[in-house]
N, C-alpha and C positions, 0 to 999 in steps of 0.2 A: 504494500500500500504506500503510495505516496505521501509525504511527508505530510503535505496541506490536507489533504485526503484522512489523514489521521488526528487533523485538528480537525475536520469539519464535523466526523464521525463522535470525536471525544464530545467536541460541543452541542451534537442532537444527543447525546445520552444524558449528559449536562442537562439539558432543555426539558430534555422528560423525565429524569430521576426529580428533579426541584419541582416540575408541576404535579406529580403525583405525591410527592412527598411535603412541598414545602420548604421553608427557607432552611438550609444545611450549612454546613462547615466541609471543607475543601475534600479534607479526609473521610468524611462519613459518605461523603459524593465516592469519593475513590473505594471504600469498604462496598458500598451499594453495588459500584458494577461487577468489582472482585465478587462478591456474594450469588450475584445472577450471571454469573458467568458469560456475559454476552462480547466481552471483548477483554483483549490483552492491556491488560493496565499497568502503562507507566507513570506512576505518581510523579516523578520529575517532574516528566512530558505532562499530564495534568494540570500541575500547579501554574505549568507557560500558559496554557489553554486559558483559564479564569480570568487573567487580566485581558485578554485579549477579546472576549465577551464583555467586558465591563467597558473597554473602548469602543464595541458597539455598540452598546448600548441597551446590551440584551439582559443582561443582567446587572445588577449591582450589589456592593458591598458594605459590610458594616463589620470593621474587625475582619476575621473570616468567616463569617457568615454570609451567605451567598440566596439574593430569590429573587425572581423573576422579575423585569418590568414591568410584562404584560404576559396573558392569559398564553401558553405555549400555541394556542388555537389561531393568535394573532401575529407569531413571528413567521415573516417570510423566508425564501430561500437569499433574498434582495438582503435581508441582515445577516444571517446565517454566513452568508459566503464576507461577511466585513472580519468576521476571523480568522482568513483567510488572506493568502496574496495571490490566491486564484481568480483567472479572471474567468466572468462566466459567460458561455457560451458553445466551449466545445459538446457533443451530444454524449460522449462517455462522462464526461463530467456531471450534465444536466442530467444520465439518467442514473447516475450513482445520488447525486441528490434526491431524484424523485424516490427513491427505492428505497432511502433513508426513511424520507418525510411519510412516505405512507405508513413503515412499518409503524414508526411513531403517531399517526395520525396528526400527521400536520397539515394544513392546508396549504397547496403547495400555487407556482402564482405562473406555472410553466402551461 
């Protein structure tokens, strides 16, 4: 998986572990995925991811505690990719987003 590709991924689990859970701490975010086993966790590579949503604007912070903007129902791929240095429009790209955004049900803007 590509680098950006592994941020984008980290940040839709990110997106759906806080809306189903609510406002968390970096590490309970990282124990959640660890626990559901749906992807390889590098807490490092994590701890990059967080800020890099909070300068999109998708989330924000208090200490380390971490909850959403807005309803995960309401983020696009249009934000999603600001954590990102990907730019979008290739179709393997667009349809790795889309496959993302459903599994999570996201509403997607493609």
């Amino acid at each position: 998986m590509y680098k950006d590709h592994k941020s984008l991924q980290y940040a839709l689990e990110i997106i759906r572990i806080l809306d189903q859970n609510g406002d968390m701490g970096s590490r309970d975010v990282c124990r959640t995925m660890e626990d559901e086993e749906i992807i390889d966790v590098s807490a490092t590579y994590l701890s990059k991811v967080f800020p890099k949503m909070v300068r999109a604007e998708i989330i924000t912070s208090c200490g380390n505690v971490y909850h959403l903007n807005k309803p995960a129902s309401e983020i696009s791929i249009a934000d999603i990719l600001k954590v990102s240095d990907v730019v979008e429009g290739t179709p393997a790209f667009n349809n790795f987003c889309n496959k993302i955004l459903n599994k999570l049900s996201l509403e997607t803007v493609f």
